[in-house]
C-alpha positions as a Markdown table, in Angstrom:
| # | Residue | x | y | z |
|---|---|---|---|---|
| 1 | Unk | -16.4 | -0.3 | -32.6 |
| 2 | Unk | -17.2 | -2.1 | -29.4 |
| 3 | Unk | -16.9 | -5.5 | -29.6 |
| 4 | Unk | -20.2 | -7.7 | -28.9 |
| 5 | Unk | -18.9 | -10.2 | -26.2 |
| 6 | Unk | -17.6 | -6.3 | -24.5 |
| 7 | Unk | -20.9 | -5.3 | -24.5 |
| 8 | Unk | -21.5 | -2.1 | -21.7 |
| 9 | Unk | -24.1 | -3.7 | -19.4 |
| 10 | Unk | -25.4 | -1.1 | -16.8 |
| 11 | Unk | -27.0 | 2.2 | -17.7 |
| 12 | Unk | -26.2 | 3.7 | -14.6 |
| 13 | Unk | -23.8 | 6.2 | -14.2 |
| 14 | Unk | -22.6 | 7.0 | -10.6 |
| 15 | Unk | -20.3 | 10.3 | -10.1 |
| 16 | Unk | -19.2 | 11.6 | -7.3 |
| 17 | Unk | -18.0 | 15.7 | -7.3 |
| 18 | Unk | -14.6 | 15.9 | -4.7 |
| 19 | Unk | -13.7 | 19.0 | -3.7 |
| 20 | Unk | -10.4 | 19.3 | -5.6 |
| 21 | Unk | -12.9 | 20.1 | -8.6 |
| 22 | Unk | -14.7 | 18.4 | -11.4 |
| 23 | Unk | -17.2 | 14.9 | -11.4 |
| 24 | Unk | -15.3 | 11.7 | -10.8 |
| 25 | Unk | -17.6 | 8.6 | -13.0 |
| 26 | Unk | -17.5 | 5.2 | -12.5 |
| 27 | Unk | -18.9 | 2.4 | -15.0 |
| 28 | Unk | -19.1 | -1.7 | -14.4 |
| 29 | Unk | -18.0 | -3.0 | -18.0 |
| 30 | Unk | -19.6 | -7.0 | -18.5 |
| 31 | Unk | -16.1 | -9.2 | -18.1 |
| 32 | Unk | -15.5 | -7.0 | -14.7 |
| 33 | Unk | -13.7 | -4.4 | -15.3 |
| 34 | Unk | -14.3 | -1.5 | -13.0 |
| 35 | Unk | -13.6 | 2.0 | -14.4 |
| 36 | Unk | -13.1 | 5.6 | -12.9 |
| 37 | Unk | -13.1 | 8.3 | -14.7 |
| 38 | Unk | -12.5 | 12.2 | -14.3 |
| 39 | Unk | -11.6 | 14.6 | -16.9 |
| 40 | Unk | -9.7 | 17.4 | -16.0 |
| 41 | Unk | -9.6 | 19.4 | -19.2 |
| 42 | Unk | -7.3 | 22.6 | -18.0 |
| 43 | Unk | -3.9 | 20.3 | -18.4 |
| 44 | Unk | -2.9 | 18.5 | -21.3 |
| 45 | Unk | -1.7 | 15.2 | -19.2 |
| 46 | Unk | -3.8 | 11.9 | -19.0 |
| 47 | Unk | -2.5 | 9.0 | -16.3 |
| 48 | Unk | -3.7 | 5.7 | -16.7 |
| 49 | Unk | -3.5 | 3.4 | -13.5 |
| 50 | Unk | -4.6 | -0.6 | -13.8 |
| 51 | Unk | -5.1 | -1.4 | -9.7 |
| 52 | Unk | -5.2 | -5.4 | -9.4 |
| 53 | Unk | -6.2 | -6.9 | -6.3 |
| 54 | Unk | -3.2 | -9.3 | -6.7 |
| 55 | Unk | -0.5 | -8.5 | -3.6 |
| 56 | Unk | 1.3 | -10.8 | -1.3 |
| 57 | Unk | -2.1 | -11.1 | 0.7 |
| 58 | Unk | -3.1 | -13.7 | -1.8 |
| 59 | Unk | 0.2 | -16.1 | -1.8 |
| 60 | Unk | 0.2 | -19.2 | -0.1 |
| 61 | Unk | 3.6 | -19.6 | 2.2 |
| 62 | Unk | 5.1 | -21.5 | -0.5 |
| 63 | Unk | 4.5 | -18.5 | -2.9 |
| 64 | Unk | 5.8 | -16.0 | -0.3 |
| 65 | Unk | 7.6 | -13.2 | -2.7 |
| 66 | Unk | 5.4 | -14.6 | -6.0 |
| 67 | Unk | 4.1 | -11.1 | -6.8 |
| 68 | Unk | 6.7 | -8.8 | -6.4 |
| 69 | Unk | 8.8 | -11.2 | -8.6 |
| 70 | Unk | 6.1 | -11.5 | -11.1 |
| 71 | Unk | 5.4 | -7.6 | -10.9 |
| 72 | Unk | 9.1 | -6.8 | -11.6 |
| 73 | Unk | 9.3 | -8.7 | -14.9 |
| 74 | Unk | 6.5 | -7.2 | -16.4 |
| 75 | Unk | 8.6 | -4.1 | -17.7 |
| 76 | Unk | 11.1 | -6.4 | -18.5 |
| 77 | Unk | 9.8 | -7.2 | -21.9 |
| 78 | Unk | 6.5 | -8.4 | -24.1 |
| 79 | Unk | 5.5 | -11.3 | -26.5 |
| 80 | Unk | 6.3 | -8.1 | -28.9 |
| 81 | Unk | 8.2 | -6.0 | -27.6 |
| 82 | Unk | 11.6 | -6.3 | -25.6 |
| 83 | Unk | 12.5 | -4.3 | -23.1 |
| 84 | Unk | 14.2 | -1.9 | -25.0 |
| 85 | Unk | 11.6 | -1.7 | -27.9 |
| 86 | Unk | 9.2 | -1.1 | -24.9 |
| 87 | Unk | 11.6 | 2.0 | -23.7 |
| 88 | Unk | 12.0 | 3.6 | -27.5 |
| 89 | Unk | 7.7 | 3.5 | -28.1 |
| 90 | Unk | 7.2 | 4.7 | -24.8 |
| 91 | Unk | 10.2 | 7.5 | -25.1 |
| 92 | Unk | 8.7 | 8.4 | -28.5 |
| 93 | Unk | 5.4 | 9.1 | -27.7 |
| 94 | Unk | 7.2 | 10.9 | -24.3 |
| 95 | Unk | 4.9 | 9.0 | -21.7 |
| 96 | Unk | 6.2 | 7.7 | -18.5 |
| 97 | Unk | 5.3 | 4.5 | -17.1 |
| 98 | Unk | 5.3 | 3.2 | -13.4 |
| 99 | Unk | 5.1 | 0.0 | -11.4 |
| 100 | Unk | 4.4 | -0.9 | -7.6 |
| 101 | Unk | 3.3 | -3.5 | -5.4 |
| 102 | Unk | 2.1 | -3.9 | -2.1 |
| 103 | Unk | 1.1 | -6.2 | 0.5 |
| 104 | Unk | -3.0 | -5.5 | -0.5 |
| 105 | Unk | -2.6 | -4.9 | -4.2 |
| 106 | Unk | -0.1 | -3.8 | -7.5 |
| 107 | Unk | -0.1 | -0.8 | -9.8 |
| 108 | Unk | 0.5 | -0.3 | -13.6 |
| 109 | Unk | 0.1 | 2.7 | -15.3 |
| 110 | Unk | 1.4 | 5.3 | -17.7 |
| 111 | Unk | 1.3 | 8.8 | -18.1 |
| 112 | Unk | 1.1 | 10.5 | -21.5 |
| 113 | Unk | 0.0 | 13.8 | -23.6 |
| 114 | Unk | -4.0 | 13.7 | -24.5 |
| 115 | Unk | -3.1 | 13.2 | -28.1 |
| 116 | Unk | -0.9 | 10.0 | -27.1 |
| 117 | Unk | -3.6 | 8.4 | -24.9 |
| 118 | Unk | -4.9 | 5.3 | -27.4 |
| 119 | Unk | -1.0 | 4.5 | -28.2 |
| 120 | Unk | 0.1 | 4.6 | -24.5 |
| 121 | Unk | -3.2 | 2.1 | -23.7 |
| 122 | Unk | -1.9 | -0.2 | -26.0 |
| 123 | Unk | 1.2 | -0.5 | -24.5 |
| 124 | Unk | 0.2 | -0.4 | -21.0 |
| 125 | Unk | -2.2 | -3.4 | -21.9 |
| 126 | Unk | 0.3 | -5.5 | -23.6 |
| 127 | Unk | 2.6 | -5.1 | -20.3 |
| 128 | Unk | 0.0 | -5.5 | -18.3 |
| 129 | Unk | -2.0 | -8.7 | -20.4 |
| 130 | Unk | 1.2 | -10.5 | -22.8 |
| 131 | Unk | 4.4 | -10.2 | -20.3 |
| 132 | Unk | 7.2 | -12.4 | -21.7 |
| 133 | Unk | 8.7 | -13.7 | -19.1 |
| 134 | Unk | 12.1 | -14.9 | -20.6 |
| 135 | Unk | 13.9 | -17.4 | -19.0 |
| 136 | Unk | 16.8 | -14.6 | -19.5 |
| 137 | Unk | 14.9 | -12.3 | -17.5 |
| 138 | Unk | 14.0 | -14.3 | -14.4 |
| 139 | Unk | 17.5 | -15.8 | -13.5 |
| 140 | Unk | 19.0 | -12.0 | -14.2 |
| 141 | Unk | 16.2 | -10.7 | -11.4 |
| 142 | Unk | 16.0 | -13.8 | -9.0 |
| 143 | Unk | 19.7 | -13.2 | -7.3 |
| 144 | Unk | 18.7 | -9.3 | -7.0 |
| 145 | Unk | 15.5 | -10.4 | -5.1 |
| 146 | Unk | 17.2 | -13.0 | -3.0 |
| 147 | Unk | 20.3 | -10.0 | -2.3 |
| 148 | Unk | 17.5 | -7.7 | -1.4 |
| 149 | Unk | 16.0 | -10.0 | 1.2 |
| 150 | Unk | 19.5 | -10.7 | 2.8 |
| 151 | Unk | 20.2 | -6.9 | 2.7 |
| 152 | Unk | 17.3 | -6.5 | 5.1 |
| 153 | Unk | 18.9 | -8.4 | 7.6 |
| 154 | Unk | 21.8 | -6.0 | 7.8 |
| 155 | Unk | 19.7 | -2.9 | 9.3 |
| 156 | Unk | 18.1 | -3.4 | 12.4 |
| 157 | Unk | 14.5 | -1.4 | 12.1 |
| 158 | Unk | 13.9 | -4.2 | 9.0 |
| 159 | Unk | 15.4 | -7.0 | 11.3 |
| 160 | Unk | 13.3 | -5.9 | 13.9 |
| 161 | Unk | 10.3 | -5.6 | 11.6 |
| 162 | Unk | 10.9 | -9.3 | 10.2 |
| 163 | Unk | 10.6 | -10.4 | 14.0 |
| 164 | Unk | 7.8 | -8.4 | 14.5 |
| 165 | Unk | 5.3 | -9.4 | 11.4 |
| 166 | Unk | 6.5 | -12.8 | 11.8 |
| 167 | Unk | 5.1 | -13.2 | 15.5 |
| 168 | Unk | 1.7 | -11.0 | 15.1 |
| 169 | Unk | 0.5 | -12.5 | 11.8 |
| 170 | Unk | 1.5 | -15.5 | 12.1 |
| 171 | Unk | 1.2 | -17.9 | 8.9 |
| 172 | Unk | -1.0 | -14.9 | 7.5 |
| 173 | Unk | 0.6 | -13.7 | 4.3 |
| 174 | Unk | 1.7 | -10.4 | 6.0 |
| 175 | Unk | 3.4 | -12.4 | 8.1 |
| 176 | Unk | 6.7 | -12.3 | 5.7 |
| 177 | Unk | 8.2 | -9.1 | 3.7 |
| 178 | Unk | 6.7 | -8.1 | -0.1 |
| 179 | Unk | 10.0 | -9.4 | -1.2 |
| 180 | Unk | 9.3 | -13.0 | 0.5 |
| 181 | Unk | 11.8 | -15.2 | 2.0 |
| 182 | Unk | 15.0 | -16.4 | 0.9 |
| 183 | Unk | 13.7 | -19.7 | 0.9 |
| 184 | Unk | 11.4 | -19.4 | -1.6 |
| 185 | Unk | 12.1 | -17.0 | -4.3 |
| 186 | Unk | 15.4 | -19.4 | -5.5 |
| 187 | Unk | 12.5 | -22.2 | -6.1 |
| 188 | Unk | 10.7 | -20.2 | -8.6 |
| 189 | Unk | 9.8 | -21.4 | -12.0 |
| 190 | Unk | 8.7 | -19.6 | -15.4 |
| 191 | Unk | 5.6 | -21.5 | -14.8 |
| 192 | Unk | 5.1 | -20.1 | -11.0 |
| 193 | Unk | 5.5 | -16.9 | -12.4 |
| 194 | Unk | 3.0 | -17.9 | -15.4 |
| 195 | Unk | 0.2 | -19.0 | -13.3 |
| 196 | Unk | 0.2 | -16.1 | -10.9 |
| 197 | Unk | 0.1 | -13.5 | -13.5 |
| 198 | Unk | -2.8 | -15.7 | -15.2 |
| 199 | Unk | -4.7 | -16.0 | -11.5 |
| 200 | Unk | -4.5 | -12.6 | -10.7 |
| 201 | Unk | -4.0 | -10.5 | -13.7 |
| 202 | Unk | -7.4 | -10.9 | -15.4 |
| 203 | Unk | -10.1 | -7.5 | -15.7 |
| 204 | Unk | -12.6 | -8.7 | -13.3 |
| 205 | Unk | -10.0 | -8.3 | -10.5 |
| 206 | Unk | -8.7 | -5.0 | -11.7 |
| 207 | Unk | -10.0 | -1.2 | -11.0 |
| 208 | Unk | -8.9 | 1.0 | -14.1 |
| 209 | Unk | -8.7 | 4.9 | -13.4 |
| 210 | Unk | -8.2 | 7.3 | -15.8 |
| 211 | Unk | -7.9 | 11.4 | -14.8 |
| 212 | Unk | -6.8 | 13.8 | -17.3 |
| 213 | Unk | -8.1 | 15.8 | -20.3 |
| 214 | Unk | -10.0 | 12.9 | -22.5 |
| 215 | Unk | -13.4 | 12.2 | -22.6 |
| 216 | Unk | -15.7 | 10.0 | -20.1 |
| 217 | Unk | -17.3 | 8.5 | -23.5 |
| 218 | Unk | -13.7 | 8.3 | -25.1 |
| 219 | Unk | -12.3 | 6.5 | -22.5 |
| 220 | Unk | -14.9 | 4.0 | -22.1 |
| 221 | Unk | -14.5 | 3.6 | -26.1 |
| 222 | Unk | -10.3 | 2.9 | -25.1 |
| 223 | Unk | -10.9 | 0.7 | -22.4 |
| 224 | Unk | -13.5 | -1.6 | -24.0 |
| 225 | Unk | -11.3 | -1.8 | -27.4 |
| 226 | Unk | -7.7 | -2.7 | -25.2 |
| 227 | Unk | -9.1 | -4.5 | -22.3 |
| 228 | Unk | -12.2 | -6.8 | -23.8 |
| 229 | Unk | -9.2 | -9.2 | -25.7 |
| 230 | Unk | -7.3 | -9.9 | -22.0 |
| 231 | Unk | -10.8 | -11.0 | -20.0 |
| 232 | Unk | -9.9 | -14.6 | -19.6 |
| 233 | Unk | -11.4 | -16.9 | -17.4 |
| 234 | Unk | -12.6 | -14.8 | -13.8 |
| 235 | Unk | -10.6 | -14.8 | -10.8 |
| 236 | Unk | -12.1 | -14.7 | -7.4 |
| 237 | Unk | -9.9 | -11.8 | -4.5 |
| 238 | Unk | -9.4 | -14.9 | -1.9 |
| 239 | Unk | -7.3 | -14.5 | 1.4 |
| 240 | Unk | -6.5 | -15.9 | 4.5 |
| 241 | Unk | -8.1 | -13.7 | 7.5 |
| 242 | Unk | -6.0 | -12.4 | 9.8 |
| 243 | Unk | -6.7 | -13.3 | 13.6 |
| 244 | Unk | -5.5 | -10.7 | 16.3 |
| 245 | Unk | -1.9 | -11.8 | 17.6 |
| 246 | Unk | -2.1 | -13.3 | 21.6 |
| 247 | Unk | 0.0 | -11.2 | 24.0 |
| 248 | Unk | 3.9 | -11.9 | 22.9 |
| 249 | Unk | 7.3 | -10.9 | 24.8 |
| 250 | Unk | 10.4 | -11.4 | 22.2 |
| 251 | Unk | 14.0 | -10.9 | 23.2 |
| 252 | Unk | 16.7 | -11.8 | 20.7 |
| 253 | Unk | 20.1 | -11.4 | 20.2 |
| 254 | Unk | 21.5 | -10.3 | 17.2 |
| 255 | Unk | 25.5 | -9.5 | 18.0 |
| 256 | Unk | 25.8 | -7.7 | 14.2 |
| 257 | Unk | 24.3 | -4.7 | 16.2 |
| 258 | Unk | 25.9 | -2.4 | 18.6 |
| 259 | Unk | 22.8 | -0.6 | 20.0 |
| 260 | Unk | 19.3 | -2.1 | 20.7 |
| 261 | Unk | 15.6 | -1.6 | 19.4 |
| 262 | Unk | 12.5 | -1.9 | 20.6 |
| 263 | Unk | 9.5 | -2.4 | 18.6 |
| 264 | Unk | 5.4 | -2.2 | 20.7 |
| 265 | Unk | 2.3 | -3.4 | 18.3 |
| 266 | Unk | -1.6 | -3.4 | 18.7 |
| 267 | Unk | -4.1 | -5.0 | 16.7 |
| 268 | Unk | -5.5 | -1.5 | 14.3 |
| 269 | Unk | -8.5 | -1.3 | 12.2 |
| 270 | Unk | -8.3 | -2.0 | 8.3 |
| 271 | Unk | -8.4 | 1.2 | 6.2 |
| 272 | Unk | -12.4 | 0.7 | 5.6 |
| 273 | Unk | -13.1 | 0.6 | 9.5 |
| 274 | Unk | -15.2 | 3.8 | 10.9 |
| 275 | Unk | -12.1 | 4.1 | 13.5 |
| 276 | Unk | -9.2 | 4.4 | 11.2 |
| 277 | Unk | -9.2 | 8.5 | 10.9 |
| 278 | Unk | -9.2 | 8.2 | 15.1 |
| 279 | Unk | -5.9 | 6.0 | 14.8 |
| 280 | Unk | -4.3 | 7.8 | 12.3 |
| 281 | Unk | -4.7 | 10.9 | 14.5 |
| 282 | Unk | -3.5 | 9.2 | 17.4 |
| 283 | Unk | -0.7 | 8.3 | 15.5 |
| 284 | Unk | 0.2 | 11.9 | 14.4 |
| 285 | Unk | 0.2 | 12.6 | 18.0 |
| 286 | Unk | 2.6 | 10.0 | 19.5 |
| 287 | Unk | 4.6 | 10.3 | 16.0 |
| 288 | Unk | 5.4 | 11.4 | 13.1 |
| 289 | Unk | 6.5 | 14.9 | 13.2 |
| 290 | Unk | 9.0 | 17.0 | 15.3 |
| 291 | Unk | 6.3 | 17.6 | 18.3 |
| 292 | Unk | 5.1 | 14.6 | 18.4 |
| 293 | Unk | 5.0 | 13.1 | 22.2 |
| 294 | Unk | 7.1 | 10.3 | 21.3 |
| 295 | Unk | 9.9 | 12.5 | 20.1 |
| 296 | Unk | 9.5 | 15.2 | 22.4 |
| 297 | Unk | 9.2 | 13.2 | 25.6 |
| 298 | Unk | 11.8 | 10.1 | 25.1 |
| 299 | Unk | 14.4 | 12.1 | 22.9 |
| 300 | Unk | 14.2 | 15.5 | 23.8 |
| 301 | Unk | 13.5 | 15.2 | 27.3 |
| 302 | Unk | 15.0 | 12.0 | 28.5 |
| 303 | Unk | 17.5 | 11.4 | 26.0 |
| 304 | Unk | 16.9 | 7.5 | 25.7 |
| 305 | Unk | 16.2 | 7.4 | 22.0 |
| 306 | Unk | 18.3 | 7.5 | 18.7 |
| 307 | Unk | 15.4 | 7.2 | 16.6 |
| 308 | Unk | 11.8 | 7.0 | 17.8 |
| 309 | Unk | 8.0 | 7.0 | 16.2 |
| 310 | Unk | 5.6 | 5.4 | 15.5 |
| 311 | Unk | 3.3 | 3.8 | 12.6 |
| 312 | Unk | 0.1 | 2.6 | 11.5 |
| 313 | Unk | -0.1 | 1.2 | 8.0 |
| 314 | Unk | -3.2 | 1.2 | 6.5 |
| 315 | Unk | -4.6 | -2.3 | 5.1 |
| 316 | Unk | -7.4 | -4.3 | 3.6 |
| 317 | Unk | -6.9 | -6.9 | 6.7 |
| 318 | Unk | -6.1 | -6.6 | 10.2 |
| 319 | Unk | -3.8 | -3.7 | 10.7 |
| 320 | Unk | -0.8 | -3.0 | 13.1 |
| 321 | Unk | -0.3 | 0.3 | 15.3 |
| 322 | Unk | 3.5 | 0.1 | 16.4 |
| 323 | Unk | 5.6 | 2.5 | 18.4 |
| 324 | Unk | 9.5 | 1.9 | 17.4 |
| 325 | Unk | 12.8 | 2.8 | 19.0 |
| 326 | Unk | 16.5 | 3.0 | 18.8 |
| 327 | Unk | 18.7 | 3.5 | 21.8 |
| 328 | Unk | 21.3 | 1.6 | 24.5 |
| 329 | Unk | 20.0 | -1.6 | 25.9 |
| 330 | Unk | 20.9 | 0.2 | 29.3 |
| 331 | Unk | 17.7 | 2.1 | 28.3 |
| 332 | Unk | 15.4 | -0.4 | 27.7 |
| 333 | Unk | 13.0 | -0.9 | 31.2 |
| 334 | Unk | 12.9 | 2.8 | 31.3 |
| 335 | Unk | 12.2 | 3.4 | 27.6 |
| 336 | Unk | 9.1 | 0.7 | 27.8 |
| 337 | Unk | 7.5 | 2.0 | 31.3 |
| 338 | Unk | 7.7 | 5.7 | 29.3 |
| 339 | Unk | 5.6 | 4.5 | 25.9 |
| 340 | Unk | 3.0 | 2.3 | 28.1 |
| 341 | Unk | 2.9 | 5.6 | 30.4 |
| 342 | Unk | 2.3 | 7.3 | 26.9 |
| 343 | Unk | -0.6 | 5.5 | 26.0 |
| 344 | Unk | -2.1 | 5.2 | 29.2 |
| 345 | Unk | -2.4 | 9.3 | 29.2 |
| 346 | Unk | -4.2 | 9.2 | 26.0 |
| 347 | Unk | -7.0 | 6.8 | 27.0 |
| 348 | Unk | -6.9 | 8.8 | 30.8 |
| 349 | Unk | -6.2 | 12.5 | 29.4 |
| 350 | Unk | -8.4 | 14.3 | 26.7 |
| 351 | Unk | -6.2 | 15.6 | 24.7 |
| 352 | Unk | -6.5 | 19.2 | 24.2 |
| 353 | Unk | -7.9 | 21.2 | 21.8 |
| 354 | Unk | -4.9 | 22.8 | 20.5 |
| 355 | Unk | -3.4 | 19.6 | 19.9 |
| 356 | Unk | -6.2 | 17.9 | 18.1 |
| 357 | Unk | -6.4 | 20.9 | 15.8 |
| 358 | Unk | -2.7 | 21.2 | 15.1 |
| 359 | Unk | -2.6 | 17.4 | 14.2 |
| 360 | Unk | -5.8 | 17.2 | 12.2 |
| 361 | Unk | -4.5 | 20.2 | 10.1 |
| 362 | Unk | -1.3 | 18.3 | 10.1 |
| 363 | Unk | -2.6 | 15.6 | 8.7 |
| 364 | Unk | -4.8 | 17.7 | 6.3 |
| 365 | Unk | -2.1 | 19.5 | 4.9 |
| 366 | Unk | 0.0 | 16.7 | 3.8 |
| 367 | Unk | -3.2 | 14.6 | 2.1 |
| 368 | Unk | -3.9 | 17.7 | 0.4 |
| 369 | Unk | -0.2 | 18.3 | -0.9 |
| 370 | Unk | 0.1 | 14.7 | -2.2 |
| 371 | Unk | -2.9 | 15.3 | -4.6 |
| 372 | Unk | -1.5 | 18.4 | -6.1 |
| 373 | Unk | -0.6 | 16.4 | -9.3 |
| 374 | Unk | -3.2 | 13.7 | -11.7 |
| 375 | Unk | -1.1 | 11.2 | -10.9 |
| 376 | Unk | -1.8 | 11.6 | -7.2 |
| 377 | Unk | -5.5 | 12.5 | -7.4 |
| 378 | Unk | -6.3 | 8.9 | -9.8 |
| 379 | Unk | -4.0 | 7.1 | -7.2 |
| 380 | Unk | -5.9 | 7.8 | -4.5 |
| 381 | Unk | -9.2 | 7.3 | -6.5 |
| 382 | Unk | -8.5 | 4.1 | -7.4 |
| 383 | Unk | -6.3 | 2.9 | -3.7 |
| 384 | Unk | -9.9 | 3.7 | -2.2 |
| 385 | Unk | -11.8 | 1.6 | -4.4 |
| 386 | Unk | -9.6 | -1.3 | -3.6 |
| 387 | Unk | -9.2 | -1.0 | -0.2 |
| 388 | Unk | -12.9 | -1.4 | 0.2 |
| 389 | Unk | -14.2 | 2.3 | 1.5 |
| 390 | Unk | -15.0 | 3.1 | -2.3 |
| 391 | Unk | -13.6 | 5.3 | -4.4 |
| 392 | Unk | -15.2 | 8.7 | -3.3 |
| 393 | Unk | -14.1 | 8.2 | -0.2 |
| 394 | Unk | -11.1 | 10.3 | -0.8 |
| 395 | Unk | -13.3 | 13.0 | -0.1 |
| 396 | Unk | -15.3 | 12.0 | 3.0 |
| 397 | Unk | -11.2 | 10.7 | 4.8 |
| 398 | Unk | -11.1 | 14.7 | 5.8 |
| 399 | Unk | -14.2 | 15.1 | 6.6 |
| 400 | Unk | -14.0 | 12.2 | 9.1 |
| 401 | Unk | -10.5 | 12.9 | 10.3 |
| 402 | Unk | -11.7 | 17.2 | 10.8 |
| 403 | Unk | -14.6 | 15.6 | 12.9 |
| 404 | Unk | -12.6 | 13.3 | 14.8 |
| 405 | Unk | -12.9 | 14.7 | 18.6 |
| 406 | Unk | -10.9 | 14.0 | 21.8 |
| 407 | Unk | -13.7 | 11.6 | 22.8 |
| 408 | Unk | -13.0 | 9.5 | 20.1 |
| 409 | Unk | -9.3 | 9.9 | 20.8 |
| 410 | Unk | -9.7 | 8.3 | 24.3 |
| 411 | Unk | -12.0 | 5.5 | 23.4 |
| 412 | Unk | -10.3 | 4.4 | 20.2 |
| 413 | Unk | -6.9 | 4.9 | 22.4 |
| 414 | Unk | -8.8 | 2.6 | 25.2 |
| 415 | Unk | -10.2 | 0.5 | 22.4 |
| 416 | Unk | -7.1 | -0.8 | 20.8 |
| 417 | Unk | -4.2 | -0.1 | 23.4 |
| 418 | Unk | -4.8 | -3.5 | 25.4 |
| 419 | Unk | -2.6 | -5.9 | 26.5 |
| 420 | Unk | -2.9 | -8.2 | 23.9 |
| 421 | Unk | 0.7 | -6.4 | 22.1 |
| 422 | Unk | 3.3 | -7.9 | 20.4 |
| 423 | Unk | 6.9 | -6.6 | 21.8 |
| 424 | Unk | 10.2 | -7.2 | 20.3 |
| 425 | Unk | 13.2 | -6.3 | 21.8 |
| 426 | Unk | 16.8 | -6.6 | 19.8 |
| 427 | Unk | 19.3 | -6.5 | 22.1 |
| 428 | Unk | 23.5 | -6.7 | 21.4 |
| 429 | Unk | 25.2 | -10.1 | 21.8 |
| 430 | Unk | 26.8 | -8.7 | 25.0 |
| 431 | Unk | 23.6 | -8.2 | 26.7 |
């Protein structure tokens, strides 16, 4: 029975058909709750995934590393169950559960048999909805935290990184690592960790997604009976905006290193921008594979780089496209006039057709792979959704990226490759 105050209040059913098979349907519940919903009736699985719009975007600096703390004690126990009650019900039933977090948002799910589904909801809620968080619990995970954050210190692409994010963002949250600073996580309390959960754990803020064989009608039935008792009071998704970085030249020393590295960063579109399948092919072209002309050009060729690539992390804020390199200090000038040389040929050059077809299917290929299993295919359902392009837009991301053309290579190239970068350079103490 549905409760009253639970009550399903639109009639409208929107589905979407993707063309890994079946009718993906989505329905707005009355305390918030967003579902997605596809059942894939040819495999006896069902994966559960609670998105929550609750990352490290929404701390304040004084909170920097709240939730990942608060997302790493939820598994560590219930107001009724321990943690090792919590392992025996979810070993008996043989479902698997899993736990991430991001800078943008966190993930809870679990994935179980069809014929387990209404016991493994109830135990994903009570993670999710009535954490314990023992006093036990948080003093045995602070010092791993706080280790964790040091440890970072001690390999040079992170050290680099810390630089890096630290001088493009800002005070914007990305500004510091999802693990925070090892100023603030020793300052914690129970009731930090209390409030957060509270302020960012309630329905209205969450996306639930459910693939696997069990009914659209069932699952509304589930998620109405398990998720109506947590709605709480509503939370609103609030962050600081992110302002491009001004044009930045860092050189620091750090004499625990024997070699140097170089890191170059450009303001990027957010995930939900119409040029983001332009950058992400750009970015398969200067990195990310064997042949691309980062590799080819300063390793192969010139011989300048241990490692070198390049990234562009997709976001619900102001993004970052960064080209990265290890190698001898010795190497530096050189190394830097190559990359800008680089880019400069991409917004002069159109890149050829071969090229723009063997990276597009590159690309392709490896989207397609990582939704070979459920798990995958809700994921990506449900990262959509909350990274604002909507959840059937795991779908139209090939279509844009097959349609991308070397046009909109060079202008999104000329678009975002300006001078207002961020460059760090880590250099040994001898140097």
């Amino acid at each position: 029975m549905i409760r009253k105050h639970f009550i399903l209040t639109t009639a409208a059913l929107f589905a979407c058909a993707l063309s890994y098979g079946g009718v993906v349907n989505t329905f707005k519940f009355d305390n918030g709750l967003m579902l997605i919903h596809k059942e894939i009736s040819d495999n006896p699985l069902v994966t559960f995934q609670i998105f929550s719009r609750g990352g490290s975007i929404n701390e304040q600096a004084s909170q920097a590393g709240l939730a990942q703390f608060t997302q790493g004690l939820l598994m560590q126990g219930t107001k009724k169950r321990n943690a090792e009650q919590l392992a025996r019900d979810l070993e008996d039933i043989g479902a698997m559960m899993s736990s991430d977090i991001s800078n943008d948002f966190s993930t809870l799910g679990v994935s179980c048999l069809d014929e387990n589904a209404e016991k493994s909801v109830e135990i994903l809620c009570d993670i999710a909805f009535n954490p314990a968080f023992e006093d036990k619990e948080i003093e045995k995970e602070r010092p791993n935290i706080v280790a964790a954050i040091k440890a970072r210190q001690d390999r040079i692409f992170q050290a680099a990184d810390d630089i890096f994010i630290k001088a493009f963002y800002g005070d914007h949250p990305y500004s510091w690592p999802d693990l925070g600073k090892a100023e603030t996580v020793p300052g914690f309390t129970r009731k930090d960790i209390e409030n957060w959960h509270r302020e960012h754990f309630a329905v209205n803020n969450m996306v639930l997604v459910v693939f696997g064989k069990i009914s659209f009608e069932k699952t509304k039935s589930l998620a109405a009976k398990y998720f109506s008792a947590a709605a709480g009071a509503k939370v609103s998704d609030t962050f600081k905006q992110a302002e491009p970085p001004k044009k930045q030249l860092i050189k620091k020393k750090l004499p625990k290193f024997k070699q140097a590295f170089l890191m170059i960063g450009f303001p990027a579109p957010r995930a939900n921008d119409r040029d983001y399948a332009a950058l992400k092919v750009i970015n398969a072209i200067l990195g990310g594979r064997m042949s691309g002309r980062l590799f080819t050009e300063l390793r192969e060729k010139l011989s300048l780089a241990y490692e070198v690539n390049s990234f562009y992390p997709s976001k619900r804020e102001l993004s970052r496209f960064v080209v990265y390199m290890g190698l001898e200090a010795k190497n530096l000038e050189l190394a830097k006039k190559r990359i800008f040389e680089l880019l400069d040929e991409l917004k002069q050059t159109p890149v050829s057709e071969t090229e723009l077809s063997e990276t597009k299917n590159f690309i392709r290929g490896n989207y397609l792979l990582d939704h070979q299993t459920i798990g995958r295919k809700s994921w990506y359902c449900g990262w959509w959704e909350i990274m604002g392009a909507g959840y059937a837009y795991d779908e139209k991301y090939l279509d844009d990226l097959m349609a991308v053309s070397a046009s909109d290579i060079r202008e999104a190239a000329n678009k975002y490759f300006s001078d207002k970068f961020v460059q760090v350079e880590i250099v040994p103490e001898n140097n």
